[in-house]
C-alpha positions as CSV (number, residue, x, y, z in Angstrom):
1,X,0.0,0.0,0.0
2,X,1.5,3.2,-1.2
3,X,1.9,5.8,2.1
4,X,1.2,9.3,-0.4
5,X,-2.6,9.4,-1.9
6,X,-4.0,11.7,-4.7
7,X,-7.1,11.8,-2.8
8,X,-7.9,10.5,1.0
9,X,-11.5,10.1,1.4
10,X,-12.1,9.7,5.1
11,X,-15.5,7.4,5.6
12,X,-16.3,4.2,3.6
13,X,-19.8,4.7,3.9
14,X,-22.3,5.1,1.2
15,X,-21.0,9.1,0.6
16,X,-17.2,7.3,0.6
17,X,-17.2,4.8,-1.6
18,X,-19.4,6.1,-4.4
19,X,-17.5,8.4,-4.7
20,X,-14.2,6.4,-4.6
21,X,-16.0,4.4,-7.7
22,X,-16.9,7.2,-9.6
23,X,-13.1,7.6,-9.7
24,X,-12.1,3.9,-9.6
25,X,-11.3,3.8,-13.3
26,X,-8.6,7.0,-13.4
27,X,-5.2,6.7,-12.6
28,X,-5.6,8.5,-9.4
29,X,-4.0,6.2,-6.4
30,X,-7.7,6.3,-3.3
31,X,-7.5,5.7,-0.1
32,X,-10.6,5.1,2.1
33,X,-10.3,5.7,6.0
34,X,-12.8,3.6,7.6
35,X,-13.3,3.1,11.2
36,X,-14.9,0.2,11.1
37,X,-14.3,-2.8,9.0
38,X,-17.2,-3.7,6.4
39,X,-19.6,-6.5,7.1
40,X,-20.9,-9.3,4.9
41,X,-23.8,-10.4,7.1
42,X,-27.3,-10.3,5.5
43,X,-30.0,-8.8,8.3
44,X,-33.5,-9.8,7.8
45,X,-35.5,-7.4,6.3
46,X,-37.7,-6.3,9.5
47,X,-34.2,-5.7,11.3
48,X,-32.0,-3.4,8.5
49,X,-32.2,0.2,8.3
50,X,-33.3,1.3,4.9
51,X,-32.6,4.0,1.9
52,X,-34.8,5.6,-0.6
53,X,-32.6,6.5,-3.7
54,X,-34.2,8.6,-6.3
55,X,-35.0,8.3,-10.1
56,X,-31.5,10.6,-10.4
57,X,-29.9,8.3,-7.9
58,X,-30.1,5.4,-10.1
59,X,-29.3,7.5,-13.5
60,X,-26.0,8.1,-11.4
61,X,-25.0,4.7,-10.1
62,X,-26.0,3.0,-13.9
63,X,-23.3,6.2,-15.0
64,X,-20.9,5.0,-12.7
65,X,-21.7,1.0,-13.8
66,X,-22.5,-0.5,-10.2
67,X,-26.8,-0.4,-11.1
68,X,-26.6,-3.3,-12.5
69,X,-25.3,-5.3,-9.0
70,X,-27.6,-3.1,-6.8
71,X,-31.1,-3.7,-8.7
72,X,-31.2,-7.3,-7.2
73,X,-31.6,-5.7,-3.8
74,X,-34.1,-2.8,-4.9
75,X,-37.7,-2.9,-4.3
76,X,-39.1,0.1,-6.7
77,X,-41.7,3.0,-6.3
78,X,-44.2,2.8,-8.8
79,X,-46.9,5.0,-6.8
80,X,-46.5,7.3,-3.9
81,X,-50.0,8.6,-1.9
82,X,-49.7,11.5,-0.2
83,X,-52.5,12.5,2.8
84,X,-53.3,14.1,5.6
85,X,-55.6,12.6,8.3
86,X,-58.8,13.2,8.9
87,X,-58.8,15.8,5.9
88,X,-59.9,15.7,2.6
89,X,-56.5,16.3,0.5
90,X,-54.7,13.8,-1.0
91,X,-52.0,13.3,-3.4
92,X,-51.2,10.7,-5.9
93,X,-47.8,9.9,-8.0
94,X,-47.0,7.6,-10.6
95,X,-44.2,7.0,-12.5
96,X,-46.0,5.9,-15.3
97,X,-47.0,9.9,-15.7
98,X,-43.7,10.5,-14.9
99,X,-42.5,8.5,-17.9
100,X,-39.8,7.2,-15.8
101,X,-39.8,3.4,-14.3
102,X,-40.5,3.9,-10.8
103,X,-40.0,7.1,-8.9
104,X,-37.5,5.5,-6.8
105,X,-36.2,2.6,-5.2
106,X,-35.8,1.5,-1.7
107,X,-32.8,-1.0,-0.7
108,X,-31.3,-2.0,2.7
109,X,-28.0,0.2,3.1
110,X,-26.3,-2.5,4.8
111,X,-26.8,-3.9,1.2
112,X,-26.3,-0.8,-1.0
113,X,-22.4,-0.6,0.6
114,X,-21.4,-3.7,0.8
115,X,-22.0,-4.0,-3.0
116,X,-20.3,-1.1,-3.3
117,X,-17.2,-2.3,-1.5
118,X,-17.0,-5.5,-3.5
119,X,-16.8,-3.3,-6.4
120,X,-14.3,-1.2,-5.3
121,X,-12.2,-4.2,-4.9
122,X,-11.5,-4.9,-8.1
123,X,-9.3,-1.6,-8.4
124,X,-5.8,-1.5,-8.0
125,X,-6.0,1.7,-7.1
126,X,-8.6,2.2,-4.7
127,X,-6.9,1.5,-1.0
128,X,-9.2,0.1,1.9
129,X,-8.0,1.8,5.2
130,X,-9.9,-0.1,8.1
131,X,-10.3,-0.2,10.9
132,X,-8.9,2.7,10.7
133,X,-9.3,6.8,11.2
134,X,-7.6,10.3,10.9
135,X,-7.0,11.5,14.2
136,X,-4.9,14.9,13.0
137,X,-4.7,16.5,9.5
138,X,-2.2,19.4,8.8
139,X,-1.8,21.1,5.0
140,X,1.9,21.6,5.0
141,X,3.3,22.5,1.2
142,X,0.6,21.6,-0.5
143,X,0.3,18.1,0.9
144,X,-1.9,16.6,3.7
145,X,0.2,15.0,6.3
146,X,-2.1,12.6,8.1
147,X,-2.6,11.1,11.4
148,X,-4.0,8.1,10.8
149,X,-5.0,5.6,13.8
150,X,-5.1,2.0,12.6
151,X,-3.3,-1.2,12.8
152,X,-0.1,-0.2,11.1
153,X,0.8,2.7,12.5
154,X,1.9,4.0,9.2
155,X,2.0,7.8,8.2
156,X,0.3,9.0,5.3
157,X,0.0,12.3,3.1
158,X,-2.5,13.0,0.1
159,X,-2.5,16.1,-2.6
160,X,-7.1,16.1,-1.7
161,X,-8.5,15.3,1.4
162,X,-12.4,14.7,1.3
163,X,-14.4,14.3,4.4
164,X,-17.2,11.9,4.1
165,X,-17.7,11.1,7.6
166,X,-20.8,12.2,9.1
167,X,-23.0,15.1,10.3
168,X,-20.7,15.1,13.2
169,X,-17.7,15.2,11.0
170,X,-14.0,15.1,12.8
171,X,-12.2,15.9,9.7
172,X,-14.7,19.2,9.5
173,X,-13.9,20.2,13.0
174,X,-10.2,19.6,12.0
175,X,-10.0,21.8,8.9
176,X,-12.1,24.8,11.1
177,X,-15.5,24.4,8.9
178,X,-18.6,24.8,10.5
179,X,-21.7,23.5,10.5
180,X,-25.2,25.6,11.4
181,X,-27.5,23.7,12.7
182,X,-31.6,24.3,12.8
183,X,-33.3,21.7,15.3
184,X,-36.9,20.6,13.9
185,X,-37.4,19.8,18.1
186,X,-38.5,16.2,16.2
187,X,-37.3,12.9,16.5
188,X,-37.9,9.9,13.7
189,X,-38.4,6.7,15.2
190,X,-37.0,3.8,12.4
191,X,-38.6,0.4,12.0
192,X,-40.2,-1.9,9.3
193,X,-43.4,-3.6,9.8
194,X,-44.9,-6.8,7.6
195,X,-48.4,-6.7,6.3
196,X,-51.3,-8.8,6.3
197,X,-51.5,-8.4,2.0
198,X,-48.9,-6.8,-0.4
199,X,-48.0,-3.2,-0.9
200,X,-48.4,-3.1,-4.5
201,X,-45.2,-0.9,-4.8
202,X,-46.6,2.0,-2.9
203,X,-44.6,4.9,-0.7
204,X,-47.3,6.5,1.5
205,X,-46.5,9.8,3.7
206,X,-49.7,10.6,5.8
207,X,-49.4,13.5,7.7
208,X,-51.2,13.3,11.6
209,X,-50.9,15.4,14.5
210,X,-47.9,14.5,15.7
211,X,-45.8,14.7,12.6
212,X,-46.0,12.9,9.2
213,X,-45.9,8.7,9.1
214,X,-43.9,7.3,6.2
215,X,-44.2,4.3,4.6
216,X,-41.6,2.2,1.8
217,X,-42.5,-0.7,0.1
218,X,-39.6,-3.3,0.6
219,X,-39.4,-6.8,-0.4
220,X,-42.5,-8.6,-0.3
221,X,-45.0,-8.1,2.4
222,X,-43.0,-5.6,4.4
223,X,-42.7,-2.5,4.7
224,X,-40.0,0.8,6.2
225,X,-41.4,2.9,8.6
226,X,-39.9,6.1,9.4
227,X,-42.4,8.1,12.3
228,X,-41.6,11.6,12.8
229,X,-42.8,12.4,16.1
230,X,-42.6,16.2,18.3
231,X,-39.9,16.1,20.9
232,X,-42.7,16.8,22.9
233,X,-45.0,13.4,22.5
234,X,-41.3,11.5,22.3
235,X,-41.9,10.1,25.5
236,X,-45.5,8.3,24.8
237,X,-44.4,6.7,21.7
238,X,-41.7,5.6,23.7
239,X,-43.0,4.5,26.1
240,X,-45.0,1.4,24.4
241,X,-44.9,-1.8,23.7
242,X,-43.9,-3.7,20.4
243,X,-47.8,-4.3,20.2
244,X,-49.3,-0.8,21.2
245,X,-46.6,0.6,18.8
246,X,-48.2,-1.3,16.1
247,X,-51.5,-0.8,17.5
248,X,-51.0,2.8,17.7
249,X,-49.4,2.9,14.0
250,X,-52.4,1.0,12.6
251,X,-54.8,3.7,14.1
252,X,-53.2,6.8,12.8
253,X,-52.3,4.7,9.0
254,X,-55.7,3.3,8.1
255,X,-55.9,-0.1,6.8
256,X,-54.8,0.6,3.3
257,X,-51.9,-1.9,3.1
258,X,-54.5,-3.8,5.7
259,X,-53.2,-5.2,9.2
260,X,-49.8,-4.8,10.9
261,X,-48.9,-8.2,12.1
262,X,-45.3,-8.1,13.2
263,X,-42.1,-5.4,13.6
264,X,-38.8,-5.0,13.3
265,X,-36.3,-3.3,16.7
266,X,-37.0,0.7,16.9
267,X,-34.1,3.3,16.5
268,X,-34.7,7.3,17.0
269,X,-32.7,9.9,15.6
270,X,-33.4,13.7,16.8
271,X,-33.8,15.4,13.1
272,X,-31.7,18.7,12.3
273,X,-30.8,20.3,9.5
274,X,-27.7,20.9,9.2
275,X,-25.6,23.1,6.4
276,X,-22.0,24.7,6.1
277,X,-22.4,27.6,4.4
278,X,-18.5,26.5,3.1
279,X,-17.9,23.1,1.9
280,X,-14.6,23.8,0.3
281,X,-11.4,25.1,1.4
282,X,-7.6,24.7,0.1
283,X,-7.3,21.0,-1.2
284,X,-10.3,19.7,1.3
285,X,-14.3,19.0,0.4
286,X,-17.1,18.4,2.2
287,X,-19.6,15.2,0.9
288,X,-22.3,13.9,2.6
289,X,-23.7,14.3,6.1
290,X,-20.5,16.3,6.5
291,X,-21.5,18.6,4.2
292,X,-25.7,18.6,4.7
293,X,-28.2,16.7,6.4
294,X,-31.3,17.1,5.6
295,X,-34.9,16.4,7.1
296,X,-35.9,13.4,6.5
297,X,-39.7,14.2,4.6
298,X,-39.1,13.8,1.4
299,X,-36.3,11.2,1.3
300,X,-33.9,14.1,-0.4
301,X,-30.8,14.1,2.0
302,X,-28.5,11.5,0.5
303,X,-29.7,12.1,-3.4
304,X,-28.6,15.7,-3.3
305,X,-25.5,14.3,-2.1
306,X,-24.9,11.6,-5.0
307,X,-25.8,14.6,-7.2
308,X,-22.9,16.7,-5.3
309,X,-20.7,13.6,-5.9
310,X,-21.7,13.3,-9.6
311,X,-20.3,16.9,-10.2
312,X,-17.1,16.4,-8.2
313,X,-15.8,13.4,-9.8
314,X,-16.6,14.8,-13.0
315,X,-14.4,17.5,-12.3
316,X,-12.0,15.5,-10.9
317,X,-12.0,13.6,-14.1
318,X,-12.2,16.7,-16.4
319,X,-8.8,18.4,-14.9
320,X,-6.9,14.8,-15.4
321,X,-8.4,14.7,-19.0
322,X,-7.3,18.0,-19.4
323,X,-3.6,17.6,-17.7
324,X,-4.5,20.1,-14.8
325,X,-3.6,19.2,-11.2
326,X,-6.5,18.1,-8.7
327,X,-5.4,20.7,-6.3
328,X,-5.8,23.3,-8.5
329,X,-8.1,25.9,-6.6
330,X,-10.4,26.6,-9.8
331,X,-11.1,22.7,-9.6
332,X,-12.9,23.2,-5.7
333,X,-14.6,26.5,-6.5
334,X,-16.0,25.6,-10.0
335,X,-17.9,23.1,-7.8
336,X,-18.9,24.9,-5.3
337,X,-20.4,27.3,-7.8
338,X,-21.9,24.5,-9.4
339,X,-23.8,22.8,-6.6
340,X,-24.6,25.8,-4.6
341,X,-28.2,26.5,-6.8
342,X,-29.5,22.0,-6.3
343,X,-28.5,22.3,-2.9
344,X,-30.4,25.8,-1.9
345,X,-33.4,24.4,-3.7
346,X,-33.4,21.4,-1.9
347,X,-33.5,22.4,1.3
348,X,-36.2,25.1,0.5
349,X,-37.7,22.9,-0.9
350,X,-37.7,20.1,2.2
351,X,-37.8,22.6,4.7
352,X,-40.9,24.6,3.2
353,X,-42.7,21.3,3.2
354,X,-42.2,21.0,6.7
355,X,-43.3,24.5,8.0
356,X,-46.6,23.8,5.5
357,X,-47.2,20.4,7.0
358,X,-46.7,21.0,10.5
359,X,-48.3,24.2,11.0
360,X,-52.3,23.6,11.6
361,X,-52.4,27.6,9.9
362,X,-52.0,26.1,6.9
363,X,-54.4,22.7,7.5
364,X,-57.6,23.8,4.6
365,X,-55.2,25.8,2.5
366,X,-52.8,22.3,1.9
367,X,-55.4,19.9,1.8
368,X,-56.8,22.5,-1.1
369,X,-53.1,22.4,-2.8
370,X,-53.2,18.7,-2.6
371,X,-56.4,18.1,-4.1
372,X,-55.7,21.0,-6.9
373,X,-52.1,19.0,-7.1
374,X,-53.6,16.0,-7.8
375,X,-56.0,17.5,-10.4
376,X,-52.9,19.0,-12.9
377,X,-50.3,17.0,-14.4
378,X,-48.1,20.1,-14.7
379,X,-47.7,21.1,-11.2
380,X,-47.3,17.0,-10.4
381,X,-44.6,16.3,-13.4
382,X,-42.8,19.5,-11.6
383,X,-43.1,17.8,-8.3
384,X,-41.8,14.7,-9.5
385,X,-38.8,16.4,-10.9
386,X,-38.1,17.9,-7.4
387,X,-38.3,14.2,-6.0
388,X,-36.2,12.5,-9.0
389,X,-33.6,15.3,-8.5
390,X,-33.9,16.1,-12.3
391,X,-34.4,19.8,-11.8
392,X,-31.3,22.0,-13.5
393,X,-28.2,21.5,-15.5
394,X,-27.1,17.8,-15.0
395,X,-24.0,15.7,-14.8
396,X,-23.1,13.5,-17.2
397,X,-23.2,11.0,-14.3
398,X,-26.7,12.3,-13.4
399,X,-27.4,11.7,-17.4
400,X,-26.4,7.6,-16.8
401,X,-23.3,8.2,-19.1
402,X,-19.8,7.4,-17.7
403,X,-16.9,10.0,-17.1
């Protein structure tokens, strides 16, 4: 394993080693810093945390040539109903008016990365670091030198150092970027629950007094559930039991997919949204949760961040083809410049639908939008654009062509 890096990207999660493949077939000599070693066990389906990937998302991964080895594991979108409880609005989305084929696709992540790390394994070039993380990282000359604590006690140095690791991001706090952060006062609460009859490939997200409920079809009979709750009513949901959870979810759901018979463990997350107003400075990037997390409503937060990848590593690949360095300080602002517009829409777009969902001002006036959405093709082929991430100048990678 060489000791100096063209790029470093700390965290071989999903951020990580995308982009590590998007730039698997240059000459450039990767590294990935991963704390923890990846894992080949399959979890059942009830017991595995969940992604939605977009429309855009797959255009992206078919550009980078890993779609084909992640569609096994996808469980697509072909409808997504929209309500609110006890209220007359209600939405509906097809992909078939959308004239893609589905509007997205739901995999287990545990899944998603460890075909990605297989991948990545078949290039020379890309270097697996784990267990393993950067503890201290100093520019000096135009080159990273790197702390890195892992088995080897080696020292490295890289000419681009990428943090992928997390809203919390070390590597952030290292270089001096910060983050702002806006607290929703929500929580989610994370599980899967199987059905009584199939889902017929349908996302719901109703919206009830406590916060909105959503949920994605995954293989078979079962089904994510992501439950945004009030900090405030945190403690009741809670506070029950495997079958009043279910109970309870069956009550405020309705018996469209009909009964809840079984669920998978519960996780909580408070939700934040978090931004650096800079993601770039002198040979360093931000990607990922280190660079934006978003609320989780509208399934958006990790897309816009393949979308931010896209551009990068077209860059990246556009300043080899064109025999300019990779630490070339046009190279970090051109994307900045580029990505600033998707990302400010994004989370506009996310965070408006928050504020308009969870304010009982806007109950009749909503429930009127829904209805009046669901009545024009226009305003829903729009909204299905925001969803697929197909708004604005694209990538080649976001076309589904390689780089």
């Amino acid at each position: 394993m060489p000791t100096h890096f063209d790029i470093i990207i700390h965290g071989g999660g999903l951020a990580g080693n995308s982009l590590a493949l998007a730039l698997a077939k240059t000459s450039l000599q990767i590294g990935v810093v991963e704390p923890y070693p990846p894992s080949n066990k399959q979890r059942h389906l009830l017991e595995s945390r969940t992604i939605a990937l977009s429309h855009g998302a797959r255009r992206i991964y078919e550009g980078i040539g890993v779609w084909l080895e992640l569609a096994p594991f996808c469980t697509p979108i072909q409808h997504i109903h929209v309500s609110d409880k006890g209220r007359f609005g209600m939405t509906r989305i097809h992909a078939a008016e959308q004239h893609m084929p589905a509007l997205g696709y739901v995999l287990q992540i545990a899944e998603v990365n460890r075909v990605l790390c297989e991948k990545l394994q078949h290039y020379s070039n890309i270097h697996y670091l784990s267990p393993a993380k950067i503890t201290n990282a100093n520019l000096i000359n135009e080159k990273w030198q790197l702390e890195i604590e892992s088995n080897n006690g080696a020292s490295y140095t890289c000419d681009l150092l990428v943090a992928a690791d997390g809203g919390q991001s070390p590597l952030r706090q290292m270089a001096g970027l910060t983050a702002e952060e806006k607290d929703y006062q929500q929580t989610a609460i994370v599980t899967s629950v199987q059905l009584t009859r199939s889902h017929e490939n349908i996302a719901y997200e109703r919206f009830i007094d406590d916060g909105p409920i959503a949920l994605l079809p995954i293989k078979e009979d079962i089904c994510a559930v992501v439950v945004t709750v009030a900090n405030k009513a945190l403690a009741k949901w809670q506070a029950m039991t495997d079958v009043e959870f279910l109970r309870t979810l069956q009550h405020q759901f309705g018996y469209r997919l009909g009964r809840f018979i079984a669920m998978g463990s519960r996780t909580t997350y408070p939700l934040k949204l978090v931004q650096t107003s800079q993601q770039v400075s002198p040979q360093f990037v931000l990607v990922g949760n280190a660079a934006h997390v978003l609320h989780p409503i509208a399934a958006q937060s990790f897309n816009l961040s393949l979308r931010d990848i896209a551009v990068l590593a077209e860059l990246i690949i556009n300043s080899i083809k064109n025999e300019k360095s990779i630490i070339n300080p046009a190279l970090l602002e051109e994307y900045a410049k580029q990505r600033t517009a998707d990302q400010h829409r994004t989370v506009k777009f996310t965070d408006g639908l928050i504020e308009f969902f969870a304010n009982p001002v806007f109950a009749v006036p909503r429930n009127i939008a829904m209805t009046g959405l669901d009545m024009v093709p226009p305003l829903k082929t729009l909204l299905g654009k925001y969803g697929a991430g197909t708004l604005g100048k694209l990538s080649r990678l976001a076309r589904g062509i390689g780089v």
